[in-house]
C-alpha positions as CSV (number, residue, x, y, z in Angstrom):
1,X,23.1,-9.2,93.9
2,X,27.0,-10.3,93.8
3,X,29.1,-8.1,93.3
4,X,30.5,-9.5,90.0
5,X,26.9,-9.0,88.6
6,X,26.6,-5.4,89.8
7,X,29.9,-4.4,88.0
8,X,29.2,-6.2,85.0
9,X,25.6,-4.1,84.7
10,X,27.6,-1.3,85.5
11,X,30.1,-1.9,82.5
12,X,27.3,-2.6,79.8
13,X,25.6,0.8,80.5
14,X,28.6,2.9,80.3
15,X,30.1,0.3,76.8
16,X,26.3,1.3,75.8
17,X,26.3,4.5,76.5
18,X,30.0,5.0,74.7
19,X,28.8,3.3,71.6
20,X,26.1,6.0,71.5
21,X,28.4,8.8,72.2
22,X,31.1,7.8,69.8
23,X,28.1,7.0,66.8
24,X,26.8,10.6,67.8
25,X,30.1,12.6,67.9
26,X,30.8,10.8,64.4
27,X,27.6,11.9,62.7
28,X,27.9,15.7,64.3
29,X,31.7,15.7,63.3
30,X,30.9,14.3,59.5
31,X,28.6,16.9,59.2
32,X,25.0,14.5,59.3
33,X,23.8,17.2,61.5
34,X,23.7,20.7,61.1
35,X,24.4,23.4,63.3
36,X,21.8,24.1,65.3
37,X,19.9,21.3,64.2
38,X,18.0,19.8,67.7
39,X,18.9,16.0,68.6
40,X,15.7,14.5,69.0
41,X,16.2,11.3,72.4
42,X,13.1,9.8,71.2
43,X,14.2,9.9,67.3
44,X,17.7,8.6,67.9
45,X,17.3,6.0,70.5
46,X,14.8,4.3,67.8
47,X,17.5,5.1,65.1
48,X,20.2,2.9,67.1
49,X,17.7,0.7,69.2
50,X,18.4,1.8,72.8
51,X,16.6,3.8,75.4
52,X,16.0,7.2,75.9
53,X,18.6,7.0,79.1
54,X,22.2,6.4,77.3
55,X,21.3,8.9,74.3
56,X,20.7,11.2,77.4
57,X,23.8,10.5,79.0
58,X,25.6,11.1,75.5
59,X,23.9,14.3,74.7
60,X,25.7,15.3,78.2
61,X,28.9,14.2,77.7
62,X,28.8,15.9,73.6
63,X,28.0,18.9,75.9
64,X,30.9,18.7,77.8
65,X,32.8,18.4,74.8
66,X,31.5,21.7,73.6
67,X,29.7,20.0,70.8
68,X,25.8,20.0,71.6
69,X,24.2,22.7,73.6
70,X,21.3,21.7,76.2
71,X,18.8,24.0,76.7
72,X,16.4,23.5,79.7
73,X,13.1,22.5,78.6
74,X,13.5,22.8,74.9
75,X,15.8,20.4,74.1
76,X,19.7,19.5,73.1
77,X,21.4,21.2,70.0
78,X,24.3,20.4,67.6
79,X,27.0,23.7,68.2
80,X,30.1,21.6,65.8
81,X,32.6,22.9,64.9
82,X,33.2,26.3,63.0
83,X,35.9,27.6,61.0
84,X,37.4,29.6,64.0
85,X,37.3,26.6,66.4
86,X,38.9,24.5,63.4
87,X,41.8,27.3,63.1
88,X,42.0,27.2,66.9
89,X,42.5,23.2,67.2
90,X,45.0,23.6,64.4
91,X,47.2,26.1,66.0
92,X,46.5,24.2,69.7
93,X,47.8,21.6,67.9
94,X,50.9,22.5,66.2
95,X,52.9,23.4,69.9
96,X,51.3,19.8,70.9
97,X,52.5,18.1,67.9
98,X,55.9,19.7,68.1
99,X,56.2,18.5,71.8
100,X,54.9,14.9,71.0
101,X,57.4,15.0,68.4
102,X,60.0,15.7,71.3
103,X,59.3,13.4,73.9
104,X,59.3,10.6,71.0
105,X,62.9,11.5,70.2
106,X,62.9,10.0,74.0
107,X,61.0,6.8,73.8
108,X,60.5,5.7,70.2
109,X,61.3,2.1,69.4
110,X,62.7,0.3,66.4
111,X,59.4,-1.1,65.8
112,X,57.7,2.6,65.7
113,X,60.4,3.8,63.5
114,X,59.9,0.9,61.3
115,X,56.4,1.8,61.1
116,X,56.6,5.5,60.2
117,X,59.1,4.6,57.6
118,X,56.4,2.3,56.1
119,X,53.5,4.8,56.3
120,X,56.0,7.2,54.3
121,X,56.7,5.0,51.9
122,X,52.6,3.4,51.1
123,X,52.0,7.1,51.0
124,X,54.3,7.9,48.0
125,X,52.7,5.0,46.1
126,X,49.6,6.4,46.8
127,X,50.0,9.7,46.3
128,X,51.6,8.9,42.3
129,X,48.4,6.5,41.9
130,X,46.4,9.7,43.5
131,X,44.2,7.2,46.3
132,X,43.2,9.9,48.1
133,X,41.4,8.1,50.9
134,X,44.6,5.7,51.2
135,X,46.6,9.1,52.0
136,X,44.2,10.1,54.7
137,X,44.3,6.7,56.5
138,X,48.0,6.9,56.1
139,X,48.2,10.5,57.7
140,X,46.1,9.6,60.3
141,X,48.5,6.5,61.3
142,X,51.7,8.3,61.2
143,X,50.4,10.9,63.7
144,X,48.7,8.4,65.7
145,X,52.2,6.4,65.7
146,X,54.1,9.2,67.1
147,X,51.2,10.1,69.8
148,X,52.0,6.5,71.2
149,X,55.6,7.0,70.8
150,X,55.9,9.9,73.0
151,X,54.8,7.8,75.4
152,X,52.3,10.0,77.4
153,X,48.8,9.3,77.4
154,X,47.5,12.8,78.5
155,X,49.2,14.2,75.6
156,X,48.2,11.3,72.9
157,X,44.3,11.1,74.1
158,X,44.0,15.1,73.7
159,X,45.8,14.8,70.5
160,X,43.8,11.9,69.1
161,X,40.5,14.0,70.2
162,X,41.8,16.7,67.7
163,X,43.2,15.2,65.1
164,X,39.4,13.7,65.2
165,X,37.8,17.0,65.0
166,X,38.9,18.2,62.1
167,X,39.2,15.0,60.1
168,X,36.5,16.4,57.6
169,X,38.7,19.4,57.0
170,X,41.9,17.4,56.7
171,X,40.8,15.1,54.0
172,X,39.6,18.4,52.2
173,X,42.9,19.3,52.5
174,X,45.0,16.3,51.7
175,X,42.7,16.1,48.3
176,X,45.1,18.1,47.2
177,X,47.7,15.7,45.6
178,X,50.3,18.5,45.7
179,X,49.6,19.6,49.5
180,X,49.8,15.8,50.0
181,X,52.7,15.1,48.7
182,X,54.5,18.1,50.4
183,X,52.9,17.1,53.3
184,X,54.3,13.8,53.1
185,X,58.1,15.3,52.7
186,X,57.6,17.1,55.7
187,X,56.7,13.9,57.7
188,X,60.0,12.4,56.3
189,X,62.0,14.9,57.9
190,X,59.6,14.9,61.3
191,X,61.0,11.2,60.9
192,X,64.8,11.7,60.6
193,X,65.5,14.3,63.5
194,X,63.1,11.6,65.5
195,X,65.7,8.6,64.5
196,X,68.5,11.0,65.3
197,X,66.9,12.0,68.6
198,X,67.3,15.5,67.3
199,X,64.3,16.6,69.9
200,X,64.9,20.4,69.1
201,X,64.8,19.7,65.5
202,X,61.8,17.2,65.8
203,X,59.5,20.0,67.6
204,X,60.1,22.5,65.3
205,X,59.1,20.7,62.2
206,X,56.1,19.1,63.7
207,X,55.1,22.2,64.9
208,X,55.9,23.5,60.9
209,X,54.1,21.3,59.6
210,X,50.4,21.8,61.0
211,X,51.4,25.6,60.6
212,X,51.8,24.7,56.9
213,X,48.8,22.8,57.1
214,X,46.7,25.6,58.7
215,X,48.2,28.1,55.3
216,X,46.7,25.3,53.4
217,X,43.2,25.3,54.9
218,X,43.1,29.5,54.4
219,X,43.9,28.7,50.7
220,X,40.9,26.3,50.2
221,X,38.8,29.0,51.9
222,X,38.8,26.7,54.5
């Protein structure tokens, strides 16, 4: 076999077996499954019209992940997330954040600053019309705007993973039209110490700012 062909077989299983994994990871993170509940290879390879093989390999990689739990001979497991591994990503997150916020202060461009300014502004409109969902996708791309600006990849792929994690608790959280809002001034400011290369200033109100959001959650009950 040539090697082009041998590379290209190799590329479809892993493509297939990352369209599994991310479909999987989805449904556990949106809450399809429960906790505890066992993840059938047979039930979901039929469900999404592959083998038994890249469900397999998925399950393993969810395990390393922390997500599903494998136990020999009986099966795999959903673990999730709980509320203390929610609290932990949050507070993980907000000395992350608050040194993604500093490095962009290094390596922002005009463009990027063009774009947060944008994502502040559609999020105002929103937020008077009360779109909820339109505020989510927002939030998600101003953090996800910064993460590339900081120009580190270790640090935006561990950061996207999060921010991921605990996107069913954060659109709990941003239902609130008030916390929204708020949130929404504090990302203005995130974005003028940024512009001003203030990289002191820009850490400590990113890093604010997922502490306020974590205050937010204990309100909800969350």
């Amino acid at each position: 076999m040539e090697e082009k062909e041998v590379q290209s077989e190799v590329t479809d299983k892993y493509s297939l077996r990352g369209r599994v994994f991310n479909r999987l990871r989805e449904d556990i993170l949106s809450g399809k499954y429960e906790s505890n509940e066992e993840l059938r290879e047979i039930t979901i390879g039929a469900e999404m019209g592959v083998s038994r093989t890249p469900v397999r390999e998925a399950l393993r990689q969810l395990e390393l992940e922390g997500l599903v739990k494998i136990v020999p001979n009986k099966g795999a497991f959903v673990t999730g997330i709980s509320a203390k591994d929610i609290h932990d990503i949050y507070y993980i997150r907000s000395y992350l954040e608050g040194l993604c916020a500093k490095w962009a202060c290094e390596h922002i461009t005009a463009e990027q600053l063009e774009q947060l300014e944008e994502t502040i502004y559609l999020s105002e409109f929103h937020a008077r019309k009360k779109h909820m969902e339109q505020i989510v996708e927002l939030d998600n791309k101003f953090h996800e705007i910064i993460y590339e600006a900081c120009d580190s990849k270790m640090l935006r792929h561990i950061l996207s993973d999060y921010h991921h994690y605990v996107e069913r608790v954060r659109k709990v959280s941003l239902s609130d039209v008030n916390r929204a809002t708020k949130s929404n001034e504090e990302h203005t400011k995130i974005l003028e110490a940024i512009r001003a290369k203030d990289a002191e200033l820009a850490e400590h109100l990113a890093h604010e700012h997922i502490i306020k959001t974590i205050d937010n959650l204990n309100r909800c009950g969350l």
